[in-house]
KOLKEKE-151370 format. One line per 3 residues: number of its first residue (from 1); their letters; for each residue x, y, z negated of C-alpha. Coordinates in Angstrom, 2 decimals. Example, Ala and Ser with C-alpha at 12.3 -4.5 7.8 and 13.67 -1.06 7.14 Angstrom:
<rs>
1) AS) 12.30:-4.50:-7.80 | 13.67:-1.06:-7.14 .
</rs>
This chain:
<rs>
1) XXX) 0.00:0.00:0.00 | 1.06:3.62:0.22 | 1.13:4.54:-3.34 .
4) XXX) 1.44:8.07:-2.72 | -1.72:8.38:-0.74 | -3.21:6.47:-3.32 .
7) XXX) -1.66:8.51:-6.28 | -2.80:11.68:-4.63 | -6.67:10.27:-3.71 .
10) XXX) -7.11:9.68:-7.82 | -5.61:12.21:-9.34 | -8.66:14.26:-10.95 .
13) XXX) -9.85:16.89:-13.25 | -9.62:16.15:-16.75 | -13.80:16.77:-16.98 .
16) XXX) -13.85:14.14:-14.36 | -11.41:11.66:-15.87 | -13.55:12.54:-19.35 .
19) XXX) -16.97:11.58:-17.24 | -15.98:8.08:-16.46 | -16.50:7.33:-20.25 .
22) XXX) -19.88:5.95:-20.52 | -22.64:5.42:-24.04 | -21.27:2.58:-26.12 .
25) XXX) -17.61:2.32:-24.26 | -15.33:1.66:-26.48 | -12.17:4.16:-25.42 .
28) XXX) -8.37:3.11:-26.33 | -5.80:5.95:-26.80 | -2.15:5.62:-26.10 .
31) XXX) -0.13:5.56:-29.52 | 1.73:8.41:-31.50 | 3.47:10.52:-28.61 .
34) XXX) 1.42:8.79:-25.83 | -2.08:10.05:-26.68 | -3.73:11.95:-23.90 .
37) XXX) -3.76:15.70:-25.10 | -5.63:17.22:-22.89 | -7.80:13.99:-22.20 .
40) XXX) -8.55:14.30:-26.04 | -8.92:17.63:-25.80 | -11.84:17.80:-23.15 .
43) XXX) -13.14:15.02:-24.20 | -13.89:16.70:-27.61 | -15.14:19.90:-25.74 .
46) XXX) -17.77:17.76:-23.56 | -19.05:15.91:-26.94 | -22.45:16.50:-26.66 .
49) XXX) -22.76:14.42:-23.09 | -21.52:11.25:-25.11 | -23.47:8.94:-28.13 .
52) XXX) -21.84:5.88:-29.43 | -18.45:5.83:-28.33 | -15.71:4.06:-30.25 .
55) XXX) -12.29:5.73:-29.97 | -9.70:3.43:-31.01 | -5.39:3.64:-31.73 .
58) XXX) -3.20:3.42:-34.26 | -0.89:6.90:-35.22 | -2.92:10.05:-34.08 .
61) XXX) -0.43:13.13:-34.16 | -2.63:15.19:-32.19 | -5.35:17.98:-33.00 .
64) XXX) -8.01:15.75:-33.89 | -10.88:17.67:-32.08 | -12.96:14.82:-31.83 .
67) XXX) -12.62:13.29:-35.79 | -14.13:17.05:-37.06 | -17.47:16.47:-38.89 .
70) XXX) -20.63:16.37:-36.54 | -18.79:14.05:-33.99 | -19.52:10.66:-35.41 .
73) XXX) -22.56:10.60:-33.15 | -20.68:11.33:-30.11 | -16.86:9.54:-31.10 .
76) XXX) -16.74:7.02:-33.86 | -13.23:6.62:-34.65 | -12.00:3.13:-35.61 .
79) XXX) -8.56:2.84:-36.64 | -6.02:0.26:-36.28 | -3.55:2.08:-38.80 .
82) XXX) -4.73:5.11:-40.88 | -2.96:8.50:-39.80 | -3.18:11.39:-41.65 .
85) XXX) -5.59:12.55:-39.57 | -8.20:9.41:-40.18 | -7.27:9.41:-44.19 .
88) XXX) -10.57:12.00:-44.78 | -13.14:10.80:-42.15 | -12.37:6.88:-43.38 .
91) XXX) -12.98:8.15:-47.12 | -15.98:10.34:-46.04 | -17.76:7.46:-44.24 .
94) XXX) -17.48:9.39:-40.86 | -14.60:6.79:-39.29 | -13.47:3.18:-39.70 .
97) XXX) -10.79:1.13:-40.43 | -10.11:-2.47:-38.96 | -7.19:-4.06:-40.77 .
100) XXX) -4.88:-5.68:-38.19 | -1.27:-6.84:-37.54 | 0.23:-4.42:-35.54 .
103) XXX) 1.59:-7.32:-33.36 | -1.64:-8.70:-33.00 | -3.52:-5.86:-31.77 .
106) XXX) -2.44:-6.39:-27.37 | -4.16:-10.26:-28.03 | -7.27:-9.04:-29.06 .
109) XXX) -7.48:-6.79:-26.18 | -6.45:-9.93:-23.95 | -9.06:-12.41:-25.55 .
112) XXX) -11.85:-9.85:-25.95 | -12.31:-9.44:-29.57 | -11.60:-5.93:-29.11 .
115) XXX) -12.70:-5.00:-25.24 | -11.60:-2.57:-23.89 | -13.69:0.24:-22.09 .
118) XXX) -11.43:2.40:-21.46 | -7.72:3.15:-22.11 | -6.43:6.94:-21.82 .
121) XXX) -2.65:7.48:-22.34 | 0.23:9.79:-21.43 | 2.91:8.90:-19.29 .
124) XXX) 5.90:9.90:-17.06 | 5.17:11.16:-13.65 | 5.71:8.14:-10.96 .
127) XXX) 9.00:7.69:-9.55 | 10.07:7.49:-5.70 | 8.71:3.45:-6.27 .
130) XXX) 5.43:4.56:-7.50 | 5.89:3.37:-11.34 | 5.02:5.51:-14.34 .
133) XXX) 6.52:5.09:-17.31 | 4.74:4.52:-20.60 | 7.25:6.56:-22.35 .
136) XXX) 7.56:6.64:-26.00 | 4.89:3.78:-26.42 | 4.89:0.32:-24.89 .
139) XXX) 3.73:-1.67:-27.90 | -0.31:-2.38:-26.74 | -0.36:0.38:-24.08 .
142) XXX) 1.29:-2.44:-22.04 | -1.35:-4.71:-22.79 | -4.41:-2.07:-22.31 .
145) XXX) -3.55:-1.31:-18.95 | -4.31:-4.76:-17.97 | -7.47:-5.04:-20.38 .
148) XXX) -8.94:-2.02:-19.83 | -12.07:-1.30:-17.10 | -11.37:2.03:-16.52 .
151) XXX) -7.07:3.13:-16.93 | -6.74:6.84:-17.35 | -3.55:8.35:-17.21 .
154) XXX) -1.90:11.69:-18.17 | 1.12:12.28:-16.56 | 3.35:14.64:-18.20 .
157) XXX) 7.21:15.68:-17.24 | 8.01:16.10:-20.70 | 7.60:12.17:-21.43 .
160) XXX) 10.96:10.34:-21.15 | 11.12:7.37:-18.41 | 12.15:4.37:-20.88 .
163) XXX) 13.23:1.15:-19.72 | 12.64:-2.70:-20.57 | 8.66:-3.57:-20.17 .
166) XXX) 7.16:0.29:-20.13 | 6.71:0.50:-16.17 | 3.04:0.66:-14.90 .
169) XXX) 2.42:0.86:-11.03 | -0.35:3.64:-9.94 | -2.34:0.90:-8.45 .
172) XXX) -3.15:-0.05:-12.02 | -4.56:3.03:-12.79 | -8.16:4.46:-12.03 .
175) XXX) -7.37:8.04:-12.31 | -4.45:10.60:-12.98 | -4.64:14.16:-15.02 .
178) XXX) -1.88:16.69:-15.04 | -0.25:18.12:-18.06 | 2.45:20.21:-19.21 .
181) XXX) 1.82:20.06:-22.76 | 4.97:19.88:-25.13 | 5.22:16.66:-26.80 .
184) XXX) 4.29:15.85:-30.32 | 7.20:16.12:-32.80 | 8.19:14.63:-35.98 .
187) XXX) 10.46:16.31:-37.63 | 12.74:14.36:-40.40 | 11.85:14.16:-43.75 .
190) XXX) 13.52:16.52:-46.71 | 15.79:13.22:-48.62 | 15.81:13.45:-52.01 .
193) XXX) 18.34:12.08:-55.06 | 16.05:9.47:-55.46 | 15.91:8.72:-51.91 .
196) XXX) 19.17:9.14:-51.56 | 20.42:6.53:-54.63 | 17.60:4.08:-53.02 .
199) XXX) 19.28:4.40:-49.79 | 22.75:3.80:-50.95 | 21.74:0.56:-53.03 .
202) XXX) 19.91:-0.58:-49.77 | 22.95:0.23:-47.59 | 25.63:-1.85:-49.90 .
205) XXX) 22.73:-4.65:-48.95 | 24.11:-4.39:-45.40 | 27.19:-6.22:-43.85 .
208) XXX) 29.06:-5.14:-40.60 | 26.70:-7.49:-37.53 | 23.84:-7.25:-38.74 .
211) XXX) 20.68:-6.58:-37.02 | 18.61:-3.70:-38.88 | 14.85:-2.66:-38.71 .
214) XXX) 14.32:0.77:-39.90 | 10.88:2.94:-40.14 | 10.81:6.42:-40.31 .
217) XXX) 10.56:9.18:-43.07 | 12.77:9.79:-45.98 | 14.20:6.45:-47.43 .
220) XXX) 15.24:5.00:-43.72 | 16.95:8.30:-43.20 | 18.62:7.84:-46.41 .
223) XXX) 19.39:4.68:-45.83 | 21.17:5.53:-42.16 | 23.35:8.15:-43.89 .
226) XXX) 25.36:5.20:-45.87 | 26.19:2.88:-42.49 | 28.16:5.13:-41.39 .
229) XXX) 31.15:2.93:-42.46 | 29.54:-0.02:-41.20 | 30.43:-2.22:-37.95 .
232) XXX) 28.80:-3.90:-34.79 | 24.98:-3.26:-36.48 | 22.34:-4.22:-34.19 .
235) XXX) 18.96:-2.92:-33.95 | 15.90:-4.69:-33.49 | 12.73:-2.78:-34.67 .
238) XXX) 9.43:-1.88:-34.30 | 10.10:1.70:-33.75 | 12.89:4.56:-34.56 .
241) XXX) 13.27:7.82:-35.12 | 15.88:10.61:-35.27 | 17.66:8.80:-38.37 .
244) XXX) 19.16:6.72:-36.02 | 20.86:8.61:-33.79 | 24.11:9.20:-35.55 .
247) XXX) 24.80:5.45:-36.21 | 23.88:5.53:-32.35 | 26.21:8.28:-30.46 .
250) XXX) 28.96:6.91:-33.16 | 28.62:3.49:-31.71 | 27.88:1.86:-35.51 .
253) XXX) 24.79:0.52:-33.73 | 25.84:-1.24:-30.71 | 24.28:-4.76:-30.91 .
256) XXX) 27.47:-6.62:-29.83 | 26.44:-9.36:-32.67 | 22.88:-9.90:-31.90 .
259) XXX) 22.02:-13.09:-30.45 | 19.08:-12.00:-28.15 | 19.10:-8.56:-25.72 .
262) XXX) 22.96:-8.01:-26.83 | 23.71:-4.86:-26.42 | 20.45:-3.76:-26.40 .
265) XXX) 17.99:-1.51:-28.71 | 14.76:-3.07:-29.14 | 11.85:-1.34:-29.93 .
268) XXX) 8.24:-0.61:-29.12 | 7.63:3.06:-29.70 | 9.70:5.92:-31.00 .
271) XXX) 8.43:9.08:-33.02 | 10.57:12.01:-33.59 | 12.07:15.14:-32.40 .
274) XXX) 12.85:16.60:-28.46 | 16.59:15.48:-29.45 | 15.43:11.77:-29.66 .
277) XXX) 13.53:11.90:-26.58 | 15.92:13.28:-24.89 | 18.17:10.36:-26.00 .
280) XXX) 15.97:7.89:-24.75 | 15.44:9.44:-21.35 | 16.68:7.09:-18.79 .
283) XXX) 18.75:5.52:-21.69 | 19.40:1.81:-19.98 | 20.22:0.63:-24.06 .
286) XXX) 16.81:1.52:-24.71 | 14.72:-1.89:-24.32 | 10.95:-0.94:-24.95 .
289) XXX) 8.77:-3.67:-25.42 | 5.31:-4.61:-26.26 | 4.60:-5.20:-29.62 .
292) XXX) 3.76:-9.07:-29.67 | 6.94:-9.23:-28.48 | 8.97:-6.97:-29.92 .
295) XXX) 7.06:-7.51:-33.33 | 6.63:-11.52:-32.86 | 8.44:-13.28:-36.12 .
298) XXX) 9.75:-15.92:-33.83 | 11.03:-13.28:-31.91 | 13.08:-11.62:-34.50 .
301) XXX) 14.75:-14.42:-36.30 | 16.52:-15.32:-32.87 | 18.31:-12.76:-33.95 .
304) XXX) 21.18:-13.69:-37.16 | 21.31:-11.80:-40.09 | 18.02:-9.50:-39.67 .
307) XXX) 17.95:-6.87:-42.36 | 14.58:-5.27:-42.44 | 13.89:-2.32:-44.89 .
310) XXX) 9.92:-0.80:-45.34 | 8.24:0.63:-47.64 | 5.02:0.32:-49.45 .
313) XXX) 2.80:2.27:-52.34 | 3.29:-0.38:-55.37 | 4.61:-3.73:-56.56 .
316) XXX) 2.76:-5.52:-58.91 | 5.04:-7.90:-61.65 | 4.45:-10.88:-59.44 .
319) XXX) 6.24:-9.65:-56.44 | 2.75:-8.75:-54.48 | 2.94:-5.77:-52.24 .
322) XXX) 0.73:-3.02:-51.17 | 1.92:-0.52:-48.52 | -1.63:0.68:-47.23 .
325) XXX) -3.57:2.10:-50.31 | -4.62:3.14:-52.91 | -7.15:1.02:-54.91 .
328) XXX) -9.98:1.48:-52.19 | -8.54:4.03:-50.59 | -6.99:3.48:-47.53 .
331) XXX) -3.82:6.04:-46.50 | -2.14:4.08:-43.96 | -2.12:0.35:-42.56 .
334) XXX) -0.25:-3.62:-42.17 | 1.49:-1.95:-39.53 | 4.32:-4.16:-38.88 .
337) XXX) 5.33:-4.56:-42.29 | 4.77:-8.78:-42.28 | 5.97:-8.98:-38.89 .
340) XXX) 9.17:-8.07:-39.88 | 9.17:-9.36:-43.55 | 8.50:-13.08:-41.93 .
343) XXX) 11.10:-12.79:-39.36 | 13.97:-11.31:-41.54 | 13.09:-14.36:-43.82 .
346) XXX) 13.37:-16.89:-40.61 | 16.76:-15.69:-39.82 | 19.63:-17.10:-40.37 .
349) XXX) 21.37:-15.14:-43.15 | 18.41:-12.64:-42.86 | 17.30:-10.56:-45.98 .
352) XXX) 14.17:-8.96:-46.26 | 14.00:-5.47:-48.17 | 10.93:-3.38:-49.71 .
355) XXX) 11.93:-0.06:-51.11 | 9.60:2.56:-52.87 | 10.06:5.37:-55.54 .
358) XXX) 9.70:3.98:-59.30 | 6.99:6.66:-59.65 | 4.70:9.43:-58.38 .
361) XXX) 6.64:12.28:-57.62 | 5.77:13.92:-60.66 | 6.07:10.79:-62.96 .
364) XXX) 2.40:10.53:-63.83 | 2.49:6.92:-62.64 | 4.69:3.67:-62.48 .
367) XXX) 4.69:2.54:-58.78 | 5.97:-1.12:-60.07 | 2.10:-2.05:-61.85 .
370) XXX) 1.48:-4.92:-64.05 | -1.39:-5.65:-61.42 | -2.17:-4.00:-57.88 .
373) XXX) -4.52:-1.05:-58.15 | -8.32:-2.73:-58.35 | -9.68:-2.86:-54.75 .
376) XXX) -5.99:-2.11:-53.22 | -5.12:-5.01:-50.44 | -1.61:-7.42:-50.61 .
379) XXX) -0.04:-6.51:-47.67 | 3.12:-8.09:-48.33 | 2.59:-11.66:-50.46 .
382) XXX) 4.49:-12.73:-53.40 | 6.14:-15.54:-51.75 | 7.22:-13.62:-48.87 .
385) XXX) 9.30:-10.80:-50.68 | 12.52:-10.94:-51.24 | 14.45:-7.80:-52.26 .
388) XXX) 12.79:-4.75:-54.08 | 14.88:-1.96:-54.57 | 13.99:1.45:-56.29 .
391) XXX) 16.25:4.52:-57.63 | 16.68:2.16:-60.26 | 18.33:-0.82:-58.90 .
394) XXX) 17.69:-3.96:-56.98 | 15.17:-6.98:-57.81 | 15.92:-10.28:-55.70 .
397) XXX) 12.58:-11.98:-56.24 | 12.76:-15.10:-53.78 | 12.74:-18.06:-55.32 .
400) XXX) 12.42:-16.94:-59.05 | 9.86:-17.83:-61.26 | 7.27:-15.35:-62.85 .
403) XXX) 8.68:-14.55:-65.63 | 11.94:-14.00:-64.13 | 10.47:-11.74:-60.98 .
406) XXX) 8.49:-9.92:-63.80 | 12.48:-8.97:-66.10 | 13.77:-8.51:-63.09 .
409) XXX) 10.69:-6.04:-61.84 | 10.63:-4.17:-65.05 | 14.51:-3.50:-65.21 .
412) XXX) 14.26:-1.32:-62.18 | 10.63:0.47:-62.97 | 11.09:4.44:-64.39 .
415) XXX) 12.46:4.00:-67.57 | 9.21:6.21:-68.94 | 7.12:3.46:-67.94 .
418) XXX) 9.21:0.07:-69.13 | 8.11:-0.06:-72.87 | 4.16:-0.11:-71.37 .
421) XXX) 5.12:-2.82:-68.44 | 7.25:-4.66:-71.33 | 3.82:-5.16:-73.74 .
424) XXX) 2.20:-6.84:-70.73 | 5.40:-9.12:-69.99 | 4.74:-9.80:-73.44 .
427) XXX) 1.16:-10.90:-73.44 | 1.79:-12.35:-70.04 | 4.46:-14.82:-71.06 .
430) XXX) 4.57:-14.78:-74.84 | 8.24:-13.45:-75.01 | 9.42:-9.96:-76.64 .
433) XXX) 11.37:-8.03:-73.62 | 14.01:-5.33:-75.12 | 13.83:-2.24:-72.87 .
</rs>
């Protein structure tokens, strides 16, 4: 076919692209820096023409036009992860929340327990082959293209061009929009001593080879500034940020000891500043692929020595994990938390690592809890952690009994809280703990 003719015949209005939603549809937005902006945008503005539609993704970092009281009627948001965004229509009964591996999320678009209607997403313009790339996103963009009815894309020469599995031909696509609207940014978070001391204990967890999965915000940036020193690290991991890019340009990170895509940084979407897309731009290291891939537990442990580091809200004296709420309140989401704790722990010489503050910033609360908060979700179960680390110090929990995971638990809590976690230990196991 002549894709440009082609390219050219669809590319349409964005009140056109907006009109080929339809009642009921259930419409897919590209994730973090691949949702449609000005698809979003309109699609708000033309509200009143729609009733029933479901608008589902994961991050959100746009304006959120359409999640502003009054439009449940018209757009219904169900989330796959809870953005900041979603955090007050979710509590106010005005949005949804369907709890979901984030490497599960492409197969039920492919077996139809979550159909798509429609998927709207930003992309690269096509190149002199006719291919768009998905950019900053491959993770179930890759998949929705091919689920989808109706494929919408923006095409925007801000997005990078990535490579690995992020290239969609313009025969897959129903219509195109234009935009020049800047990218969303995510600037790094402010580390603090805490951080800092949690990131340092995490790093001396690290040995030269191995094969890292970082997040984003404070404690992975924390945790990047101490590798510096290290050798050979590999990356494999669900997404990065502008931590990274130090160990990066310094060549700390060059994946010469993985065992699968040597050489290679694996990922499925990045979030961050103009410097890290930039980076990534036509950056043949950069391997983007989707998430039951990338994500996949068998996937990871091909890898030796996996070293994956999240976070979560609170650890209870067993070793369970929550990293989505709050009680019944719901702030984020499973993510790829699991994903990642499971194939760390299928490695060979893999460690697994959770990391969280020992308390609320303003020491009102112990984040390590005698039992989760009532209502809150395990995201992460007892028999799958292995380290927790705080300011504090480090707990290795796998394969230790109760009562030792509980010593072990309440030797790194805030000191203001031990005497309190100590009485339960107590009750718990019928044995005086000195604190």
């Amino acid at each position: 076919m002549d894709w440009r003719k082609y390219y050219k015949e669809h590319i349409v209005t964005p009140e056109r692209a907006v009109s080929m939603i339809h009642d009921g549809d259930r419409v897919v937005f590209g994730h973090a820096v691949d949702e449609p902006i000005v698809f979003q945008r309109t699609m708000a503005r033309m509200a009143e023409q729609f009733h029933g539609v479901e608008v589902a993704h994961m991050v959100y970092l746009g304006s959120g036009e359409y999640l502003q009281p009054g439009m449940e009627s018209h757009f219904r948001h169900n989330a796959l992860f809870v953005g900041g965004l979603a955090r007050k229509p979710i509590a106010e009964n005005r949005a949804d929340y369907t709890p979901a591996f984030f490497s599960d999320v492409p197969r039920m678009f492919r077996d139809g327990t979550m159909p798509v209607d429609v998927f709207a997403f930003t992309c690269s313009p096509p190149d002199e082959r006719g291919y768009v790339s998905l950019g900053l996103s491959c993770d179930y963009g890759a998949q929705a293209v091919k689920s989808a009815k109706t494929v919408i894309a923006e095409f925007n020469p801000n997005m990078p061009r990535t490579y690995g599995e992020s290239f969609v031909h313009v025969s897959e696509i129903d219509a195109f929009i234009s935009s020049w609207e800047p990218l969303p940014e995510s600037q790094p978070a402010k580390i603090s001593d805490a951080d800092r001391q949690i990131g340092k204990y995490i790093a001396d967890l690290v040995r030269d080879g191995d094969c890292l999965q970082l997040g984003i915000g404070a404690l992975p940036d924390a945790v990047c500034s101490f590798l510096g020193d290290k050798k050979n690290l590999g990356l494999h991991t669900e997404m990065i940020s502008d931590g990274v890019l130090p160990l990066l340009e310094s060549g700390v990170i060059n994946g010469k000891c993985k065992q699968r895509d040597v050489g290679k940084v694996c990922v499925t979407f990045l979030m961050g500043t103009r410097k890290l897309y930039d980076f990534v731009n036509n950056n043949p290291i950069i391997n983007m692929l989707p998430v039951d891939v990338c994500n996949n537990p068998a996937i990871i442990s091909q890898n030796d020595n996996v070293v994956s580091i999240n976070s979560c809200v609170e650890v209870d004296l067993q070793g369970q994990v929550c990293a989505e709420a709050i009680g019944l309140r719901q702030i984020s989401g499973i993510g790829g938390q699991m994903d990642f704790v499971r194939g760390a722990n299928l490695s060979k010489g893999g460690r697994s690592i959770i990391a969280l503050h020992s308390a609320t910033n303003n020491e009102a609360a112990s984040k390590i809890v005698s039992t989760i908060t009532t209502g809150g979700p395990v995201t992460t179960s007892r028999c799958d952690v292995n380290y927790i680390v705080t300011e504090y110090g480090v707990a290795q929990l796998r394969g230790q009994t109760l009562r030792e995971r509980a010593k072990r638990l309440i030797a790194i809590a805030h000191p203001k809280f031990r005497p309190q976690l100590a009485e339960e230990f107590e009750s718990r196991f019928g044995e005086k703990l000195t604190v």
